[in-house]
N, C-alpha and C positions, 0 to 999 in steps of 0.2 A: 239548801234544796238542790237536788239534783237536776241537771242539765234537758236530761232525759226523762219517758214517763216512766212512774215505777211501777208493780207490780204492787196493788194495795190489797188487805183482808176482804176490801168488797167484792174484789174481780174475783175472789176463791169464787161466788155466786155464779157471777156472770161472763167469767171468759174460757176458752179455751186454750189450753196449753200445748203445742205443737211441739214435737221431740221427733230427732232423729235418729230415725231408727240403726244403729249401731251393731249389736247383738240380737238378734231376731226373738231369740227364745228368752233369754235374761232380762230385757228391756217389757217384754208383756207382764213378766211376773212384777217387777220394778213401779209399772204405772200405777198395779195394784196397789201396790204402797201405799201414792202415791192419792190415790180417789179415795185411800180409808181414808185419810187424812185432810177430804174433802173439794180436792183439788181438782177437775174434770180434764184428762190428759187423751190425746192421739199422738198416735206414732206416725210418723211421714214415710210412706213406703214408695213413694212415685219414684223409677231409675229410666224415665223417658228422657231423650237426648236433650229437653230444655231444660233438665236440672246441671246441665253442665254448661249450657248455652248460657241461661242467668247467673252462675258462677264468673263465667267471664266477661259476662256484661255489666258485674259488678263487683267483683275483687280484682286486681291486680293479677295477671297473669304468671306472677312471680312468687306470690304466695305457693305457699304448701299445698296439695290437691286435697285432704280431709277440709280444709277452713272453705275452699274453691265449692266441694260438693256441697255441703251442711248448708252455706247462706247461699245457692244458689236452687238447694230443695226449700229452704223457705222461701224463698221470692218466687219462686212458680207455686208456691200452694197458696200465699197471698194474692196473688195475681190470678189465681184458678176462680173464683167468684163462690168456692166452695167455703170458704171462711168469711167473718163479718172483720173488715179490720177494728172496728170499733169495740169486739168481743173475743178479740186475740192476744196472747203473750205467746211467744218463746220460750224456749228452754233451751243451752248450753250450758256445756261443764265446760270448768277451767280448773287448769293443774292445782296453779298457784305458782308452780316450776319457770323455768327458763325458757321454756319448750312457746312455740310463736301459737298454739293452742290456747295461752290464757291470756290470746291477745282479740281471738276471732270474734270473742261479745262487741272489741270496739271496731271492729272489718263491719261487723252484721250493725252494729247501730250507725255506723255513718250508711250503711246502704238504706236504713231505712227512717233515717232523717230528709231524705228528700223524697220519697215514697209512700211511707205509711209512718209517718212520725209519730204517729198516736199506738202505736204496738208495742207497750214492754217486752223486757228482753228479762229473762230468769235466770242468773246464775248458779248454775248449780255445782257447792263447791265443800269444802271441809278446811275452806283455809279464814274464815270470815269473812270475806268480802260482800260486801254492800246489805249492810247492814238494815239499811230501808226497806229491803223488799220482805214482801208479808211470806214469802215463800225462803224457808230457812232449814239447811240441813242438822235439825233439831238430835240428840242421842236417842229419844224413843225412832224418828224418824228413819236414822240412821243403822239401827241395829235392827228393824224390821227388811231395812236394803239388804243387810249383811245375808239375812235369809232367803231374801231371792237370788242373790246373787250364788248362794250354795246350792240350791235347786236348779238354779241355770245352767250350774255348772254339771252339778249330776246328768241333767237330761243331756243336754248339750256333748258329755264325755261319751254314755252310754248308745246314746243315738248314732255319734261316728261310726261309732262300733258294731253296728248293730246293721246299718244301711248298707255298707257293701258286699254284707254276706247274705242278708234276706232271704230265702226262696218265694218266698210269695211279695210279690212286689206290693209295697205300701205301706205295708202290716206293720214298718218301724216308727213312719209316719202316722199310722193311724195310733200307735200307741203313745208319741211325740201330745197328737193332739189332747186325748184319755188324757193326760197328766197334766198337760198344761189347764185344760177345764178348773180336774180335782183341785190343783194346787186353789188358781183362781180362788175354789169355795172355800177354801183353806184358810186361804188369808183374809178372805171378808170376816168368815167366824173365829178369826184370831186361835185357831187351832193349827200351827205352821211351826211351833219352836220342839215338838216331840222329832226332832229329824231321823232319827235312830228308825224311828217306826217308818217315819215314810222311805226315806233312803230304802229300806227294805224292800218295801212294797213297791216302790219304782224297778231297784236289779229284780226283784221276782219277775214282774211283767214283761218286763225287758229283755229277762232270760226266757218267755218262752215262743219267743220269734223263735222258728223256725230259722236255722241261718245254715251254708255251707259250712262247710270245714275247710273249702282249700285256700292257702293261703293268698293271701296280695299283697303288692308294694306299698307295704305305708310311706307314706309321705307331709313330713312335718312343716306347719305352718308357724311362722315367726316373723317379727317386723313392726312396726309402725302399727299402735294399738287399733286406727279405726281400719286402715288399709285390711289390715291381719283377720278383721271378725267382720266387716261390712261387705254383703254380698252387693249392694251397689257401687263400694270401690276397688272391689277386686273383681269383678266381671264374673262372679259366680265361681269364683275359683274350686270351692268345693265339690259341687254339683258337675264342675270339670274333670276331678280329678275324679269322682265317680263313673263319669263317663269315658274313662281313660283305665279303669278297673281297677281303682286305686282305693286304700283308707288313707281319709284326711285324719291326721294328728295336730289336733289341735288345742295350744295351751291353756289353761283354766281362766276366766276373769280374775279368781279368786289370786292367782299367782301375781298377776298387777299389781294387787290391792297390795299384796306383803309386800312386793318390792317398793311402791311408795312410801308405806308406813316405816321401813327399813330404811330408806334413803333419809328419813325426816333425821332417825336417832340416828345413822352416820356422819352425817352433816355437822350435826351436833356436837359429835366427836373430833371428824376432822378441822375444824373450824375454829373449837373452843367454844361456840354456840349454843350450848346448853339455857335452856330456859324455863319457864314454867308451862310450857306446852309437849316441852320433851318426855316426864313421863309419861301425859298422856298418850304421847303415841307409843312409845313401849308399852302402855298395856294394851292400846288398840292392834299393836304387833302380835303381843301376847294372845290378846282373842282369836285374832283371825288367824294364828297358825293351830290354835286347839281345835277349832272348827275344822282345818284342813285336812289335820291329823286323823280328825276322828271320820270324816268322808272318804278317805283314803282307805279307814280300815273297815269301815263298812263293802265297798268293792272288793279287797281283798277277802273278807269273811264270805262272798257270796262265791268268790273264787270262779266266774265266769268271764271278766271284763278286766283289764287291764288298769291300772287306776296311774291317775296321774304323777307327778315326782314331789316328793315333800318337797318344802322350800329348802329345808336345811343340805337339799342335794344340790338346790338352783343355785345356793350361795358360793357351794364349794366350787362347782362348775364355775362360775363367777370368777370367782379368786386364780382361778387355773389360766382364765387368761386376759385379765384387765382388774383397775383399782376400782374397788367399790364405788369410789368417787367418779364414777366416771354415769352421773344419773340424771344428764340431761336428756331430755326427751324420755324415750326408753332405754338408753343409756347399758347398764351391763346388762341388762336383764337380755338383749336381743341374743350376744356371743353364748351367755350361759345356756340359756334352753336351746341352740345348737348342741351345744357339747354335751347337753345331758341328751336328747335326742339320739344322736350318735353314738353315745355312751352304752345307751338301753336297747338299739337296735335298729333304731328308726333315721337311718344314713342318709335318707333322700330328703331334702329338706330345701323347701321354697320358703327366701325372704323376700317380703312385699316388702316395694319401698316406694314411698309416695314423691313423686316431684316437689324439689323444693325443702326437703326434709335431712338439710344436712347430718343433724347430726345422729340418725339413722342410716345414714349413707356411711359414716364413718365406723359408726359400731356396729353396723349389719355388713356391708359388702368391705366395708377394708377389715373385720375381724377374723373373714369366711376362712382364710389363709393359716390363722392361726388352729382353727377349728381345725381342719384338714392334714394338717399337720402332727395334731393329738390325733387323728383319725383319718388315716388313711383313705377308708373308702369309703369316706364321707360325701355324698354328692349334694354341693348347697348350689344351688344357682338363686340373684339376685335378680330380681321382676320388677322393672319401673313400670309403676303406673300414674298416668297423669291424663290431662285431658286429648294429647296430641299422641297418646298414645293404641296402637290398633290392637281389638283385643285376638285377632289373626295372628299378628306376629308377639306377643304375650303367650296365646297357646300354643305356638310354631315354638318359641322355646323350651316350654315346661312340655313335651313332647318328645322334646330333644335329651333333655334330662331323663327323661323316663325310659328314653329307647338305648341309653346311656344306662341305666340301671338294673335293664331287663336283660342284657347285653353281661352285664356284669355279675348274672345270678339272680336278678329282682331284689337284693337286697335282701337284710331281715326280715322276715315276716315275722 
C-alpha cells in the first residue's frame, strides 16, 4: 500500500482534478480528452503574486522555478476555499528522465503531507509509474492526446501568425475562440481523427483575417519546455513581443513529443539498452512524425502560413552542433531549433531559462556560441526567469535585442 492517498475509480465521480495550465490552447483541447474518459478536470490559470509567494513558502528556494510555480499554484487554489480538499486531486507530468521535473510529485506531496494530506496527487506519464492510480495513460487515451495536441498545435502555429499582422484587432482571437469551441464538439462526438478536413478548414478561416503585408521581426522562442510555452512563467513574453511589433516563433509541442520518443530509441543505442519497450517507442516515433509530416503539408498546400521544420531538419541541426546524447532535460533539442531558426530566417531568438535549470543553462546559453558561429547574425540572447527576477529588467533586455536587430536591418522577415 501506498504511503500516500491515491487516486481511486470512485473519485473519477466525485473529485476534481486541478492541472496547470502550461500550453493555453493545447491543454483545453487535452482536458477534453480527458472528461470523455470521464474524469472532471480544471486548469489553474491564477498568475497573482501569491502563486510565487506559496512556492517559496513551500519548495526550497533552490529548486528550478517551473517545480516553484506549479506547487505553489496548487497551494493557493487549495488554500482559495474555491476547491473542497476532501474532493480534490492533482495532476503532474513526470518525464520519467533525469530532469528534477520527475521529482516535483514528491516536492508537491511532502508540501501537502502537512497541509492537505487527504489530496491525491495524479501522475501523468508514459513511463508506468504508479501503477495504483485509477487514472492511467491508457493507448486509446493516449492517441486521442496525440490529436489534440496536433490541433494545438495547428491553432497555436496559425494564430502567431496571424496576430501581428491583423487589421482589425481581435478577429485572430476571435477565430482562436470559433475553433477551439468546434474542436471542443469535435471531440465529445468522436468526430476529431478526419484531420486532413479539419486542418483545412482551420488555414481557410485563418486565411481570411484580414492581415498587413508589412513585414516584422520574428522572434524565436526556445528553452526550458514550461518556461518556453507558459504565459505565467515567462511574464507574457508573447503578448510582449506583440507589443514590441514583433511575430513570436514558436516551436510545436508536437516537436517535444519526437524528441522524447527519439531520445528513448537513442538511449537504447548508445547504451546497448535495447528492450522490449524499444520498438514500441520506434513506432510511437514512427506515428508521430507521420502526423507531423502530414500537418506540415497541409500548411504548405494552403500556401498562406509558414509551417513549422520537419523533425528530420531538427535532428540534423542537432547533430551540427552537440551528441544526441546529450537529452537531459531538453537537452539537444534547445541548440538545434536555434540553428534551424537561424537557418530559415528567424535570427532573433530568446532562450528562456528557468532558475535552477542547469542543464538548460548548459545546452541553451553555453550552446548560443556555437549557434552564432554557424550564423553570424544570429541574435540569441538568454532571459533568466526566476522568482527574484524583475520583469522590468527581462523586458529592458529583450528590447535591447530588438533595438539590436532593428539597428541591423530587422532581421529576416
Amino acid at each position: 500500500m501506498s504511503e500516500y492517498p491515491v487516486f481511486t475509480e470512485k473519485m473519477k465521480a466525485t473529485h476534481t482534478i486541478l492541472i496547470p495550465n502550461m500550453l493555453p490552447i493545447h491543454f483545453r483541447l487535452l482536458m477534453n480528452v480527458f472528461e470523455s474518459y470521464g474524469f472532471h478536470c480544471e486548469l489553474l490559470e491564477s498568475e497573482s503574486r501569491t502563486v510565487v509567494e506559496e512556492g517559496l513558502r513551500n519548495v526550497h528556494n533552490d529548486t528550478c522555478y517551473p517545480a516553484l510555480l506549479v506547487i505553489g499554484q496548487f497551494m493557493e487554489a487549495l488554500k482559495s476555499g474555491k476547491y473542497d480538499p476532501n474532493r480534490t486531486a492533482l495532476m503532474l507530468v513526470q518525464t520519467g528522465g533525469g530532469c528534477r521535473a520527475s521529482n516535483y510529485i514528491y516536492l508537491l506531496r511532502k508540501c501537502l503531507e502537512e497541509q492537505f494530506p487527504q489530496v491525491p496527487v495524479i501522475s501523468l506519464n508514459f513511463s508506468g509509474f504508479e501503477k495504483e492510480c485509477a487514472f492511467q495513460m491508457t493507448a486509446p487515451i493516449t492517441l486521442k492526446c496525440l490529436y489534440g495536441i496536433l490541433y494545438g498545435d495547428m491553432l497555436m502555429t496559425i494564430y502567431n501568425q496571424c496576430r501581428p499582422y491583423e487589421l482589425i484587432k481581435g478577429s485572430s482571437e476571435k477565430c482562436l475562440k470559433m475553433w477551439q469551441k468546434r474542436l471542443d464538439k469535435l471531440f465529445k462526438e468522436n468526430k476529431y481523427t478526419n484531420t486532413k478536413k479539419i486542418y483545412r478548414m482551420i488555414l481557410a478561416d485563418f486565411g481570411k483575417i484580414e492581415r498587413s503585408s508589412v513585414p516584422k521581426v520574428k522572434v524565436g522562442i526556445v528553452g526550458e519546455i514550461y518556461v518556453k510555452y507558459s504565459p505565467l512563467a515567462n511574464n507574457h513574453l508573447e503578448d510582449f513581443l506583440l507589443s514590441e511589433g514583433c511575430e513570436p516563433v514558436v516551436p510545436t509541442f508536437l516537436e517535444f513529443m519526437l524528441y522524447w520518443a527519439i531520445n528513448k530509441i537513442t538511449d537504447a543505442k548508445l547504451y546497448d539498452a535495447a528492450n522490449a519497450k524499444t520498438p514500441i517507442f520506434k513506432a510511437v516515433y514512427k506515428l508521430f512524425y507521420s502526423k507531423q509530416k502530414e500537418f506540415i503539408s497541409e500548411i504548405k498546400r494552403h500556401g498562406m502560413f509558414t509551417p513549422p521544420h520537419e523533425f528530420d531538419e531538427i535532428l540534423r541541426c542537432g547533430k551540427q552542433y552537440i551528441s544526441l546524447g546529450v537529452s537531459m532535460g531538453e537537452g539537444w533539442l534547445i541548440p538545434a531549433e536555434m540553428g534551424a531558426l537561424a537557418e530559415s530566417g528567424t535570427e532573433n531568438i530568446i532562450c528562456t531559462q528557468p532558475f535552477g535549470c542547469l542543464p538548460n543553462h548548459i545546452v541553451g546559453k553555453g550552446m548560443s556560441r556555437a549557434v552564432k558561429n554557424a550564423h553570424p547574425n544570429a541574435n540569441i540572447i538568454a532571459i533568466d526567469y526566476d522568482p527574484g527576477a524583475t520583469r522590468v529588467n527581462q523586458e529592458n533586455r529583450i528590447k535591447l535585442m530588438l533595438a539590436n536587430a532593428k539597428a541591423a536591418g530587422g532581421g529576416k522577415a
